[in-house]
C-alpha atoms as one frame of an Amber mdcrd trajectory, in Angstrom:
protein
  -2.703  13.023 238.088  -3.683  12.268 234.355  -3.630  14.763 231.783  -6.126
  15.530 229.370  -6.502  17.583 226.306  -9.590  19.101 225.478 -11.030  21.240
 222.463 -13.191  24.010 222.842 -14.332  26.592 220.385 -12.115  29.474 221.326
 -14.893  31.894 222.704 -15.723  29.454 225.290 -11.576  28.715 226.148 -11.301
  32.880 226.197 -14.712  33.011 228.812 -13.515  29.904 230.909  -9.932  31.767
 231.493 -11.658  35.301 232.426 -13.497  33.127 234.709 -10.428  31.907 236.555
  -8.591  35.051 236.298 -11.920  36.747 237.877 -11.930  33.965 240.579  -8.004
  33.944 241.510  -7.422  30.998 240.163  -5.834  29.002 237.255  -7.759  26.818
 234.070  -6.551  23.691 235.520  -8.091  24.580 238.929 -11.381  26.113 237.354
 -12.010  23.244 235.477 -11.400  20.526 238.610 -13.708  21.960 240.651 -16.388
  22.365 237.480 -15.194  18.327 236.801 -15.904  18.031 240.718 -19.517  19.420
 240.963 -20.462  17.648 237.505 -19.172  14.391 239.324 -21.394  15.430 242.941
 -24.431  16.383 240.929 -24.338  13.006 238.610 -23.544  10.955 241.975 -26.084
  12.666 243.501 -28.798  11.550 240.453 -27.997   7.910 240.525 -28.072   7.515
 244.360 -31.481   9.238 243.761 -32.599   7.233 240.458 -31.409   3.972 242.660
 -33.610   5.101 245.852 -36.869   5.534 243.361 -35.953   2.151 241.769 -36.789
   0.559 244.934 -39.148   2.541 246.338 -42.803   1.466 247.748 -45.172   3.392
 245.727 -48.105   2.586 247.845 -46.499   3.533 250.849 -45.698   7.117 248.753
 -48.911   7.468 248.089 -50.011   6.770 251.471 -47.809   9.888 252.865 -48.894
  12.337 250.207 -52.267  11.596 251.479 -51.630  11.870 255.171 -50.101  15.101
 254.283 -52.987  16.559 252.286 -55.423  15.577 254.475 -53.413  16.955 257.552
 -53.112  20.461 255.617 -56.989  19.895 254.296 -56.099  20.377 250.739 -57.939
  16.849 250.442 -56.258  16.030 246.785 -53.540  15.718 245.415 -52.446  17.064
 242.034
């Protein structure tokens, strides 16, 4: 495990460690699982951002139509 120091303004420090204390558990932990669902929700955007990069517009477009046709809202946006 690596260590890392961090500086916070100390209003933010004192809410992050009522935080823990309110969930049972300690900074270190707090701020792994914070670190953890920054990491998911960034991995989550690039797989995404990758998927539109190579995605068939037309074929989009095509569906979206299908779909408003099938619900007879007949246009899109």
């Amino acid at each position: 495990m690596t260590t890392l120091t961090i500086r916070l303004p100390e209003d933010m420090a004192a809410r992050l460690e009522d935080l823990a204390r309110t969930k049972g558990t300690s900074m270190d932990a707090l701020i792994e699982d914070m670190s953890r669902q920054a990491l998911l929700a960034w991995d989550a955007e690039s797989r995404f951002r990758a998927r539109a990069g190579r995605a068939d517009l037309e074929a989009a477009r095509s569906v979206l139509d299908r779909l408003d046709r099938a619900d007879g809202s007949g246009g899109g946006a």
